[in-house]
C-alpha positions in Angstrom: -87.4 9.5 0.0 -87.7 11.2 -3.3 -91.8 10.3 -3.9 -92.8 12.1 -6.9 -95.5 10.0 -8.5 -96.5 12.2 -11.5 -95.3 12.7 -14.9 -93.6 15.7 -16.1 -94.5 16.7 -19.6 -92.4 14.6 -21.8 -90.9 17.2 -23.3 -89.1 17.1 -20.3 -86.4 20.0 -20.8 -88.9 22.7 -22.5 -91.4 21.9 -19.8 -88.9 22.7 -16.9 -87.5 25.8 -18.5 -90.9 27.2 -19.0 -91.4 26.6 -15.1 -88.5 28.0 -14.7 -89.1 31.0 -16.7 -92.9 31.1 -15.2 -95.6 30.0 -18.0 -97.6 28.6 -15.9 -98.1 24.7 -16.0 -100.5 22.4 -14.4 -99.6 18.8 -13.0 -100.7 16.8 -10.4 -99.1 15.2 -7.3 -100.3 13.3 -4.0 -100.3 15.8 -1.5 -103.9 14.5 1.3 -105.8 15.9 3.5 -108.2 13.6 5.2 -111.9 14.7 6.3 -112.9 14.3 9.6 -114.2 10.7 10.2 -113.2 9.2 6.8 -109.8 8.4 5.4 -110.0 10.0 1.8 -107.4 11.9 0.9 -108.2 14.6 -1.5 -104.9 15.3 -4.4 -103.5 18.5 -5.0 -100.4 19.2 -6.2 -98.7 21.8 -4.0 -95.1 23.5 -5.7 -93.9 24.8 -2.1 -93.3 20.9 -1.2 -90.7 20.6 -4.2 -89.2 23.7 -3.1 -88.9 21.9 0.6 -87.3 19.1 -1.4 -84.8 21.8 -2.7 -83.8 23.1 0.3 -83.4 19.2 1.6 -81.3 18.0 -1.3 -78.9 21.5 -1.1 -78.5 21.5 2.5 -76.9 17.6 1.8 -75.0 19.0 -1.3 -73.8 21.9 0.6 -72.5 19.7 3.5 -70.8 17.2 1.6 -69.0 19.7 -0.9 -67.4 20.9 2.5 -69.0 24.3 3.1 -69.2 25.4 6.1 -72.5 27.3 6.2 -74.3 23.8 6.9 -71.9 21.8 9.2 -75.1 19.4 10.1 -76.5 19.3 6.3 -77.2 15.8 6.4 -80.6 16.6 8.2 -81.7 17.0 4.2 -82.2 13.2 4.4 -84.3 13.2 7.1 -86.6 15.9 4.6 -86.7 14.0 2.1 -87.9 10.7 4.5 -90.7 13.2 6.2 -91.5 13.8 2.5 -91.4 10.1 1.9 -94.1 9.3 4.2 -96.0 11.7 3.5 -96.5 11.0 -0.1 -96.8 7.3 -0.1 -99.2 7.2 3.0 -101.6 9.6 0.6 -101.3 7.6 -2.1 -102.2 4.3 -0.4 -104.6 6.0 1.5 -106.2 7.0 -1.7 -106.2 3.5 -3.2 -107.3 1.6 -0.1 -110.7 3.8 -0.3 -111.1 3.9 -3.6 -110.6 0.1 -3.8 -108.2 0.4 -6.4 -105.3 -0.4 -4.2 -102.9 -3.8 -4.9 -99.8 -4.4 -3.8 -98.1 -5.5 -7.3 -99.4 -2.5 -8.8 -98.0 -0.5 -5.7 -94.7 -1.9 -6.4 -94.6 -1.3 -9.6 -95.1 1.7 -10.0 -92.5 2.4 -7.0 -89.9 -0.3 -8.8 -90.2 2.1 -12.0 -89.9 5.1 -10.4 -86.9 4.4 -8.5 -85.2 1.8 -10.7 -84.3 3.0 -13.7 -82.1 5.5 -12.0 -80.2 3.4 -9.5 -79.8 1.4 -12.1 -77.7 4.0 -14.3 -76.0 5.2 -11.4 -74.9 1.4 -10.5 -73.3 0.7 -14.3 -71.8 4.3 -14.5 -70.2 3.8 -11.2 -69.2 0.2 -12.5 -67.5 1.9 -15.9 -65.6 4.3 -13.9 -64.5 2.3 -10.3 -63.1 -0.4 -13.0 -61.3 2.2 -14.7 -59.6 3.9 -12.0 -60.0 1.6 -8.2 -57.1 -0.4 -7.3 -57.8 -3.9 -6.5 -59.3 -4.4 -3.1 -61.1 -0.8 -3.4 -62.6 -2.1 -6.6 -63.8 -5.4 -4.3 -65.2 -3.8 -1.5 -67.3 -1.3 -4.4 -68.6 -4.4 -5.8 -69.5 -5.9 -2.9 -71.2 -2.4 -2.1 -73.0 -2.7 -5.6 -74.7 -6.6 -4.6 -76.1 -4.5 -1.5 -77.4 -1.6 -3.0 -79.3 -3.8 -5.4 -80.0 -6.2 -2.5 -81.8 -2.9 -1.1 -79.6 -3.5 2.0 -76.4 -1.3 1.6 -77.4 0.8 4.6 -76.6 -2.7 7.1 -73.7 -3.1 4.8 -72.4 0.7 5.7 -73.1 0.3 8.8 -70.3 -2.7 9.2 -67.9 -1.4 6.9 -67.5 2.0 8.1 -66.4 3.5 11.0 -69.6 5.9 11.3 -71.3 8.7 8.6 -68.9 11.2 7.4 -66.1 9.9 8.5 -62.8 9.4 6.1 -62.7 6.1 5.5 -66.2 6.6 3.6 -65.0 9.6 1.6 -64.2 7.3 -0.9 -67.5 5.3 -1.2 -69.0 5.6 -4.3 -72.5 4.3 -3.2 -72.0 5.0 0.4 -75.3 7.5 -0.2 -77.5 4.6 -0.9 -78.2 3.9 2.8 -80.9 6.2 2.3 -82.6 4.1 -0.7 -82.3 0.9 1.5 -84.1 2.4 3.9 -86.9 4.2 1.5 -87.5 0.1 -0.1 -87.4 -1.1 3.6 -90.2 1.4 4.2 -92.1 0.2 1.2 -91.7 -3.3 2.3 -93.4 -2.1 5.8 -95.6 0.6 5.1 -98.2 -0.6 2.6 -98.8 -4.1 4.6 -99.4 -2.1 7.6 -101.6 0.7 6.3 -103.3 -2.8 4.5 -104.1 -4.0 7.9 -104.5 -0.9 9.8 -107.3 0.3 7.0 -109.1 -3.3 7.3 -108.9 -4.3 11.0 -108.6 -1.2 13.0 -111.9 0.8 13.6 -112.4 4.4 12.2 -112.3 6.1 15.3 -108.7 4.2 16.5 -107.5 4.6 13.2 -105.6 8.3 13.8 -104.7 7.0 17.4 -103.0 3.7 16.3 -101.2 5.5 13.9 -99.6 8.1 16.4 -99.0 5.6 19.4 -97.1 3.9 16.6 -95.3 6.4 15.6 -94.4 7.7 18.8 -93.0 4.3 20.0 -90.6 4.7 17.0 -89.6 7.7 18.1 -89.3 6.3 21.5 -86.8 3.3 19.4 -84.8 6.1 17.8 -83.9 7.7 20.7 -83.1 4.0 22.7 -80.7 3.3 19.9 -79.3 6.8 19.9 -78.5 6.1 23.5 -77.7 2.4 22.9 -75.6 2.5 19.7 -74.3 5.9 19.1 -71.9 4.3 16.5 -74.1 2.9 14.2 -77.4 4.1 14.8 -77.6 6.6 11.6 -77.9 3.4 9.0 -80.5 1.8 11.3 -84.1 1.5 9.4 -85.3 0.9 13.4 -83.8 4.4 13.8 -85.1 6.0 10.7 -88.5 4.8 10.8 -90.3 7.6 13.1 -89.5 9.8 10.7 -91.5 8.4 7.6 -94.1 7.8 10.2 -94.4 11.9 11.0 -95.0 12.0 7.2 -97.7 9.7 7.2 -99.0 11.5 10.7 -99.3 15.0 8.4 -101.5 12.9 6.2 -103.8 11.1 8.5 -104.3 14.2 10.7 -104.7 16.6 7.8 -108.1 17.4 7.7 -110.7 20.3 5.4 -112.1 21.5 8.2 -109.0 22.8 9.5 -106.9 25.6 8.6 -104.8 28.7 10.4 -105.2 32.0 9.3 -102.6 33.0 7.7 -100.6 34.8 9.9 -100.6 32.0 12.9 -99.7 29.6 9.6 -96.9 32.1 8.5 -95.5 32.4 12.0 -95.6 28.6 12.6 -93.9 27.9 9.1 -91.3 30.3 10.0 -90.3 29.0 13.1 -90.0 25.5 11.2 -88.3 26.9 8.8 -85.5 28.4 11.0 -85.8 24.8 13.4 -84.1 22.9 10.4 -81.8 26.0 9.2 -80.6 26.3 13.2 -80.1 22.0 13.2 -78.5 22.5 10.0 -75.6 24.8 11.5 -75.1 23.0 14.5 -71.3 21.6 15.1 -70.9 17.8 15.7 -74.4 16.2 16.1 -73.7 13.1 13.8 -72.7 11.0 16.9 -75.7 9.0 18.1 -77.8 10.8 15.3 -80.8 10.4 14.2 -81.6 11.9 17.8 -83.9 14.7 19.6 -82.1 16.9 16.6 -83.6 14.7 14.0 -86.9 14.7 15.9 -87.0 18.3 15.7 -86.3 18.7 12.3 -89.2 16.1 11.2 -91.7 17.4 13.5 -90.8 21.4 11.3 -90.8 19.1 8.1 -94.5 17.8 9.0 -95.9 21.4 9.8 -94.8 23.0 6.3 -96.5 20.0 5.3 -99.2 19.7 6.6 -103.0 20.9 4.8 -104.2 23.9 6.8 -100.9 25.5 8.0 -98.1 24.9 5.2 -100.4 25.6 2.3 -101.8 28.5 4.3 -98.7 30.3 4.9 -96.2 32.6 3.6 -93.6 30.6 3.5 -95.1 28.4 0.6 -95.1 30.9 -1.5 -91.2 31.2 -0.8 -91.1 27.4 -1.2 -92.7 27.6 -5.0 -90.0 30.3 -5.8 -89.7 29.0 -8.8 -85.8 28.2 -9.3 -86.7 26.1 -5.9 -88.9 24.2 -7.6 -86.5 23.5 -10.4 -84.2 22.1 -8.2 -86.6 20.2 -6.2 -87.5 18.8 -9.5 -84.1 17.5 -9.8 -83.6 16.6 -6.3 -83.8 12.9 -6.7 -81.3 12.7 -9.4 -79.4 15.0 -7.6 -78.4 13.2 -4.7 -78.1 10.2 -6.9 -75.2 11.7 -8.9 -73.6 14.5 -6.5 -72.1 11.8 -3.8 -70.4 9.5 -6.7 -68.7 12.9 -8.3 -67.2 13.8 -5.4 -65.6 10.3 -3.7 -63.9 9.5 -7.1 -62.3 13.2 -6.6 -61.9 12.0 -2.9 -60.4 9.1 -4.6 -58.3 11.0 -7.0 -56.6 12.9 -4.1 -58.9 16.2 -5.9 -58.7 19.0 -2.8 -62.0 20.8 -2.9 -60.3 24.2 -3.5 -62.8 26.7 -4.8 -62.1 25.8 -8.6 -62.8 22.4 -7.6 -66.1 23.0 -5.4 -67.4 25.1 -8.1 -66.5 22.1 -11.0 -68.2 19.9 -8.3 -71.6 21.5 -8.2 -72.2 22.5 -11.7 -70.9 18.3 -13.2 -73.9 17.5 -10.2 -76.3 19.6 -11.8 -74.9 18.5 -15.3 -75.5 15.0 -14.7 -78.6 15.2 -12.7 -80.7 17.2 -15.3 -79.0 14.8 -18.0 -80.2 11.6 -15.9 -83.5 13.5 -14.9 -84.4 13.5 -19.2 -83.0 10.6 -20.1 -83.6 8.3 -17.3 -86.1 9.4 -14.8 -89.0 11.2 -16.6 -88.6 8.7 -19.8 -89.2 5.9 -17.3 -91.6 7.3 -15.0 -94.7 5.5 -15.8 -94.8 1.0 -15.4 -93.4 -0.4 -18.5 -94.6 -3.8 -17.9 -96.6 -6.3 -15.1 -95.1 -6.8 -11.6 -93.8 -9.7 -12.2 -91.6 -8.8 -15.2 -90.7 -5.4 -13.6 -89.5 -6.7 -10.3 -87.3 -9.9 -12.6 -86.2 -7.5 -14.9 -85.2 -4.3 -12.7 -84.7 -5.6 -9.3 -83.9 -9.7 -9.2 -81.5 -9.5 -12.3 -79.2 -7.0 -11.4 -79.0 -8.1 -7.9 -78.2 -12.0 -9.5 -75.6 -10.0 -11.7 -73.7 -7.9 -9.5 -73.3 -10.7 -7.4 -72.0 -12.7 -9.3 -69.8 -9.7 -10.1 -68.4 -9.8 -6.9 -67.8 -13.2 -6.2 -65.7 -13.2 -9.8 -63.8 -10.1 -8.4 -63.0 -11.8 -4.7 -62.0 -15.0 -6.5 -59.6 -13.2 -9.0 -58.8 -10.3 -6.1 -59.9 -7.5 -7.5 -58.2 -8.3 -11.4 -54.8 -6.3 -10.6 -54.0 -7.0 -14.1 -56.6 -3.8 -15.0 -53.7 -2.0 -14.3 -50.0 -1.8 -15.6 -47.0 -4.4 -15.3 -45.6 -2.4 -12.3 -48.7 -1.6 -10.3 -48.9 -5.5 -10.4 -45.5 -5.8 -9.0 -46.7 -3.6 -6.4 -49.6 -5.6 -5.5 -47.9 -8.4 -5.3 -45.5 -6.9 -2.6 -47.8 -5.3 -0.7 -49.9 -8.8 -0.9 -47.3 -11.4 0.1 -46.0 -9.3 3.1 -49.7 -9.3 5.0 -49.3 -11.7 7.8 -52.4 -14.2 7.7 -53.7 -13.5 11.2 -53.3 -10.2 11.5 -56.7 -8.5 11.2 -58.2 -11.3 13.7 -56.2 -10.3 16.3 -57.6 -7.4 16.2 -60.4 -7.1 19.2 -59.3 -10.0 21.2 -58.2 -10.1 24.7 -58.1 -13.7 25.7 -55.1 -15.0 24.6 -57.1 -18.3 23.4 -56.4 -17.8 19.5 -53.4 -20.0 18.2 -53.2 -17.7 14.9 -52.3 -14.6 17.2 -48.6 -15.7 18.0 -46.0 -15.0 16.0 -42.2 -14.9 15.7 -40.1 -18.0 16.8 -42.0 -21.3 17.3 -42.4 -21.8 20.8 -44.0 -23.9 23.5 -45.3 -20.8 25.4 -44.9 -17.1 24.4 -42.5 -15.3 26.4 -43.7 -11.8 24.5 -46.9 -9.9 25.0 -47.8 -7.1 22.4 -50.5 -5.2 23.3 -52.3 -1.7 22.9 -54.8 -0.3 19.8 -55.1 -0.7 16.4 -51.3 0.8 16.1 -50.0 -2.1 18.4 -51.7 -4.0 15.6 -49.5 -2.8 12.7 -46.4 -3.1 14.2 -46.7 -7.1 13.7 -43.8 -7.2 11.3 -41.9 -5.1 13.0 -42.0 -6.7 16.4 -41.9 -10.0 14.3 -38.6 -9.2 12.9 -37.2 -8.5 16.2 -38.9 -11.6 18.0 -37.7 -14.0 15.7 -34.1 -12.4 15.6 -34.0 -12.9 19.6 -35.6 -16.5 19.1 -38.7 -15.2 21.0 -42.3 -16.1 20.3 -44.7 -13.1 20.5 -48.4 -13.3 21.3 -50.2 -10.7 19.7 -53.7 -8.8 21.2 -55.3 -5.7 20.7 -58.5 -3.6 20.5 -59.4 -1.0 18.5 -59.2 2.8 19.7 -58.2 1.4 23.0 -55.5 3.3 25.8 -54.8 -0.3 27.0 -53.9 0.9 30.9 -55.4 -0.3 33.7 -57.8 1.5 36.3 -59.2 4.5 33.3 -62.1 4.4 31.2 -62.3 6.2 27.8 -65.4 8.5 27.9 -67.3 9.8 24.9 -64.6 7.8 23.1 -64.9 5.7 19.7 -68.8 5.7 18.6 -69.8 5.5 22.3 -71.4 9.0 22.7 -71.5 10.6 26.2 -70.5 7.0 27.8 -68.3 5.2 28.6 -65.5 2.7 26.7 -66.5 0.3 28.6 -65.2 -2.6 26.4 -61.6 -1.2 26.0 -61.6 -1.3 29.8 -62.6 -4.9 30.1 -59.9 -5.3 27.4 -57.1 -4.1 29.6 -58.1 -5.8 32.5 -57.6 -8.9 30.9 -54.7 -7.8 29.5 -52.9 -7.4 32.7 -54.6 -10.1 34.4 -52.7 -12.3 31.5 -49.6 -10.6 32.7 -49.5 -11.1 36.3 -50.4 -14.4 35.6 -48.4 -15.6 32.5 -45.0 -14.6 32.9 -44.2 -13.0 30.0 -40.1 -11.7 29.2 -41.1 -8.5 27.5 -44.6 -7.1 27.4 -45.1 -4.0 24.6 -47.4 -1.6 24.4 -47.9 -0.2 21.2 -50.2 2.7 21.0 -51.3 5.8 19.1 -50.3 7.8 22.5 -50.7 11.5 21.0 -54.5 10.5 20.0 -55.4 9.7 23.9 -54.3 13.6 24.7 -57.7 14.8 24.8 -60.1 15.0 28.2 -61.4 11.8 27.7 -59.3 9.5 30.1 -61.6 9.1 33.2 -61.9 7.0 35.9 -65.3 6.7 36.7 -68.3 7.9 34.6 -69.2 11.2 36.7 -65.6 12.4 36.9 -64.9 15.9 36.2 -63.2 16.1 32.6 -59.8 18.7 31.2 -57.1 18.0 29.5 -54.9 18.6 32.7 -56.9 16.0 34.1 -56.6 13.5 31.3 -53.0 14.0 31.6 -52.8 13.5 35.5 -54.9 10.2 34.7 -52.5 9.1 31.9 -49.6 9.2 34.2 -50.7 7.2 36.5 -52.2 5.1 34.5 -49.2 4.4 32.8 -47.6 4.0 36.1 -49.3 2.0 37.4 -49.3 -0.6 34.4 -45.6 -0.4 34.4 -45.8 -1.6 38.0 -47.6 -4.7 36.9 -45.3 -5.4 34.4 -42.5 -5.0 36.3 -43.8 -7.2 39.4 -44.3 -9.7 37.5 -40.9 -10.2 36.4 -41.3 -8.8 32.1 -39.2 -5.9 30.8 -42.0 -3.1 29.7 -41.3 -2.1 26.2 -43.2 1.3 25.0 -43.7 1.7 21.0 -44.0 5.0 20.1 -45.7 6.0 17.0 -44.8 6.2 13.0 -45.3 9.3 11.4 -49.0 10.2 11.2 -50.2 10.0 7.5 -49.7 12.6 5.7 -52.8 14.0 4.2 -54.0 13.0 0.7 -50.2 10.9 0.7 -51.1 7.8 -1.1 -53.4 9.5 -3.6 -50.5 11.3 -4.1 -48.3 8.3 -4.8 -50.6 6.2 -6.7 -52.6 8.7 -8.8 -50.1 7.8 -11.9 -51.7 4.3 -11.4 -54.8 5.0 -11.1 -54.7 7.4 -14.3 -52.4 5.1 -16.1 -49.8 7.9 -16.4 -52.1 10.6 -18.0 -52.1 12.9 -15.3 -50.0 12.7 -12.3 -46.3 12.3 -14.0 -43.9 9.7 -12.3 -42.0 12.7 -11.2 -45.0 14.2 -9.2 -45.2 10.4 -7.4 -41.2 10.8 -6.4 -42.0 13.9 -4.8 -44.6 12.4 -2.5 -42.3 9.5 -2.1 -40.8 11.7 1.1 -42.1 14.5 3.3 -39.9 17.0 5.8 -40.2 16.6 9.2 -38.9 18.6 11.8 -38.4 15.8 15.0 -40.5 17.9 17.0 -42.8 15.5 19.4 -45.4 16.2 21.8 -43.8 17.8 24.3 -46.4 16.6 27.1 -45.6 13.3 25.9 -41.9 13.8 25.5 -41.7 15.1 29.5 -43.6 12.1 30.4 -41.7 9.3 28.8 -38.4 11.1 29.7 -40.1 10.8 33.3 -40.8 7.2 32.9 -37.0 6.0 32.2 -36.0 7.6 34.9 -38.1 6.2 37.1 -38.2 2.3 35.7 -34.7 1.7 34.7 -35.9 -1.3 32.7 -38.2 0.5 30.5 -37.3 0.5 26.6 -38.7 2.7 24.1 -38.6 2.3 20.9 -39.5 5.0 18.4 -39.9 3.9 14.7 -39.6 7.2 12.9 -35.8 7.0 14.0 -35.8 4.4 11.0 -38.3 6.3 9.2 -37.0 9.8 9.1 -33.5 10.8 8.8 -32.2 14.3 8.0 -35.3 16.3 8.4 -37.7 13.8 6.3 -39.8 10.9 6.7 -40.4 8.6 3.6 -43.3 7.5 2.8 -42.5 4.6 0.3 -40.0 1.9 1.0 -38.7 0.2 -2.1 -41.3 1.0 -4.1 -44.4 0.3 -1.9 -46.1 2.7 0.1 -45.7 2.8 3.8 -49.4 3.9 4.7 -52.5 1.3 3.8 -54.6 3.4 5.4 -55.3 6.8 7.7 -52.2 6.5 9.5 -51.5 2.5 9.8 -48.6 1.3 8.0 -48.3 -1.5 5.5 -47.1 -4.8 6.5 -44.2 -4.7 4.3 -43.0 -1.1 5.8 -43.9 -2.8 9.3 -41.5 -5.9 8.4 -38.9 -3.4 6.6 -38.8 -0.4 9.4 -37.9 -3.8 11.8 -35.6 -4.9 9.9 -34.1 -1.3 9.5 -34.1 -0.6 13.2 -31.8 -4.2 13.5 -29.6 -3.3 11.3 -29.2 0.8 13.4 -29.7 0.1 16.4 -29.7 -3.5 17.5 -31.9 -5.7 18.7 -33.7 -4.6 22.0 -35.4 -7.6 22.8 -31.8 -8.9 23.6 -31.4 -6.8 26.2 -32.1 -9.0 29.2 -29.5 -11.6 30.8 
């Protein structure tokens, strides 16, 4: 992704501020063209492609620092892969007809260039996540370490997280290595094939075998776009085409060809503004990379490519010499910028302007810092392949696993942190029901481990619904086992468990349909009509399904109006089965949504061991006003609802979470919310207990 094979001067920073300044200096870089009939590429260095890596690494430092000029500023990666391909391709393409080429000297030079780096970045993560990331964030960060140096960590993202961008990866430190796992998988791939290609496939198939290739990769990409919208963007299967349209711009290059330089100017523009208009489009990221990503690497290949992007304006704007600065820097760049900002993520640091501002200039900081110290002084193989690949790839993948296994076993070493944080562990800990999480995504009813409350022969309790349904365990625990009732617990994730309605466009699954939530609730209230249950509760985030995505079939016409006719009688209808089949229907509303930033809030004094954050600051969070208002679509509907099925209990748990215009947000201590918006277990087992000892028990309400 960041290919720059050649060696800056070594007085690294004089050299770069000269370029800056303009005294004109010469190096040398891969950049092919191959003659017609042979496979040669002739070397040039060309300073317009490091101002395309420029504009790649700001458009992703632009995007994640939250600007809005570039809502789609991720398509920098796909650059930098273009780039990738190109680069490499030239240089093997060189070797292989010179006769120079070998694969251990391929790799080390590419272990060396890339190395070195990563390596820094991993310990000076390490330093910091063990200074300041509670216990299991500090695991899950060493267990994204072992797959960074495992040159995996874009599979490992790809389970982990709920998609790119998304909150729960904010806080990530090495979430951005996806990209390097995919840049070593392409080493693994590339050199082999190009190998075989060079050796067994004529001259005159050679350019054809390459783009039927590299068209049925693009074919892939687009298949998994379609096919698994949710995960897609980590795939290597979905990233591959574009490498491949960098080594295309090589192989099709040619000295015989060349625009004049106004057709090359105008086709340069238009690529140009083809990644700037993909760069500030809205909500793309689903099902990425997609035709938007095709787009994108087809305009990256033309500015490359010998005969039109050297031939045109637009590389003289590219080898604007500040451009090339920063394209100098790029790969230390994105090394460093991602890390800075999900520890202020972590830290509960808003990007206000002050902050944005600190954010860009520490990047730059660092990068030129790691760019002298690290990334030029290592440049060139230090040693034989075999010594280079045990010393800076085997070794630290042996350590950091090790790492990890120490920190599972010992559970993340709460003991890092003060007397009281480990009190609050240990609270938090005790009061997570065993079973929990696997019942999570089940619809059977075949696991033992997903009953709960009072020992029984034969549940006479269903609790159903989403991942919210999920962490009301404790609470609907507590009431079970104070009515002697034993509770079997299912659930699926992001799911409106009701029968006859499909989700659509809902949960990863990008212009389809839900269709395993539906299967979900079918079973669901098949297991009702068949298993006699007493009470059956649904437990759902209801205000999240108030969108136009509740449809019936997969051609339906969509509105919110619409979704709401289809919730009621959806609902209705589910209540009818319930009913019928003798259980009392029991409706769980929702807890307080999380407030934003809340638990960095609260914790921040323990995670800067009380040097910034005062205890006083994390009382203050400890409660937040509310006003009671509620959805008022919702409130009509469920005010309906009673009326109509007499039987019908709802239970709202911010009546024991908020009293007098304010909702806490730690109970005894401990913080209600373990994530974006699901509560702990022990505020799930204490709000239960509280709504007892208000209100009763209303899973005593039948004769």
């Amino acid at each position: 992704m960041f290919n720059r094979p050649v060696e800056v001067s070594k007085k690294s920073l004089r050299g770069l501020l000269f370029n800056l300044l303009g005294e004109k200096k010469q190096w040398r870089q891969p950049v092919a063209a191959v003659t017609a009939g042979d496979r040669t590429p002739s070397i040039n260095y060309r300073a317009d492609v490091d101002g395309l890596r420029a504009i790649a690494v700001l458009l992703v430092l632009i995007f994640h620092g939250g600007l809005a000029l570039f809502p789609s500023g991720f398509i920098g990666v796909d650059i930098f892969f273009v780039i990738s391909g190109y680069l490499t391709t030239s240089i093997i393409l060189k070797s292989l007809n010179n006769g120079t080429f070998t694969f251990s000297g391929f790799y080390t030079r590419r272990i060396w260039r890339l190395q070195p780096a990563v390596i820094a970045l991993l310990v000076a993560t390490l330093i910091v996540t063990t200074l300041l990331y509670l216990p299991d964030d500090y695991v899950d960060f060493l267990k994204s370490e072992k797959y960074t140096s495992l040159i995996i960590s874009n599979q490992y993202f790809s389970k982990v997280t709920t998609g790119y961008a998304t909150p729960d990866a904010a806080s990530l430190p090495l979430l951005h290595t996806w990209s390097l796992a995919i840049e070593w998988q392409w080493y693994l791939v590339l050199p082999l094939g190009m190998w075989l290609i060079n050796r067994y496939v004529a001259k005159k198939a050679f350019k054809a075998t390459v783009f039927a290739l590299t068209v049925a990769a693009m074919a892939l990409a687009l298949y998994l776009s379609y096919a698994h919208p949710e995960k897609n963007y980590y795939f290597f299967t979905a990233r591959i085409f574009e490498l491949m349209i960098g080594s295309c711009a090589v192989i099709f290059s040619t000295d015989r060809f060349r625009l004049n330089r106004l057709s090359a100017s105008l086709l340069c523009a238009l690529s140009l503004a083809t990644i700037i208009y993909c760069a500030t489009r809205v909500d793309i990221v689903s099902g990425f990379p997609d035709y938007y990503a095709i787009a994108v690497c087809l305009a990256t290949a033309v500015l490359l490519f010998q005969g039109i992007g050297d031939a045109s304006i637009t590389s003289k704007l590219l080898a604007f010499k500040p451009l090339v600065f920063i394209g100098t820097l790029s790969y230390s760049l994105y090394l460093w910028h991602w890390p800075i900002l999900a520890v202020m993520t972590y830290l509960g640091i808003a990007l206000t302007p002050m902050m944005t501002l600190v954010y860009f200039v520490s990047t730059f900081v660092v990068a030129w810092l790691s760019f002298v110290l690290i990334e030029n002084r290592y440049r060139k193989a230090r040693a034989g392949f075999t010594k280079t690949l045990v010393v800076l790839m085997i070794l630290p993948a042996i350590c950091l696993s090790i790492l990890h296994s120490a920190s599972d076993r010992h559970e993340g070493w709460p003991n890092r942190f003060n007397e009281g944080y480990t009190n609050l562990f240990n609270g938090l800990k005790a009061a997570v029901p065993v079973s929990r999480e696997g019942c999570l995504g089940v619809s059977d009813g075949a696991d033992p481990g997903c009953l709960m409350g009072s020992a029984q022969a034969a549940p006479q309790v269903l609790l159903m619904g989403d991942s919210f349904s999920n962490h009301y365990w404790g609470f609907v625990e507590t009431l079970a086992t104070d009515a002697n009732l034993s509770v079997l617990v299912q659930g699926y994730p992001a799911c409106l468990a009701l029968p006859g309605i499909y989700l659509y466009n809902w949960n990863k699954y990008k212009n389809a349909l839900y269709q395993k939530c539906h299967d979900a609730a079918q079973r669901y209230y098949a297991m009702i009509a068949k298993k006699h249950f007493q009470y059956v509760i649904v437990g759902q985030f209801w205000e999240a399904y108030l969108t136009d995505a509740i449809v019936t079939k997969l051609d339906d016409p969509r509105s919110y109006e619409l979704s709401q006719q289809r919730l009621g009688v959806a609902i209705r209808e589910a209540l009818d089965i319930i009913v019928k089949s003798g259980a009392t229907p029991v409706f769980l509303e929702n807890t307080l949504p999380m407030p934003p930033g809340i638990n960095e809030c609260l914790l921040k004094q323990v995670k800067l061991r009380g040097l910034m954050g005062s205890a006083e600051q994390s009382r203050l969070c400890a409660t937040v006003p509310w006003a009671g208002d509620k959805d008022p679509v919702l409130e009509k509907l469920f005010n309906d609802l009673t009326a109509e099925y007499p039987t019908l209990i709802v239970i709202d748990p911010k009546s024991t979470q908020c009293k007098d215009g304010t909702c806490v947000t730690m109970v005894d201590g401990l913080p209600v919310y373990r994530d974006i918006g699901h509560v702990t277990d022990y505020a799930s087992y204490r709000f239960g207990e509280m709504y007892l000892k208000r209100y009763g028990n209303p899973l005593k309400a039948r004769p």
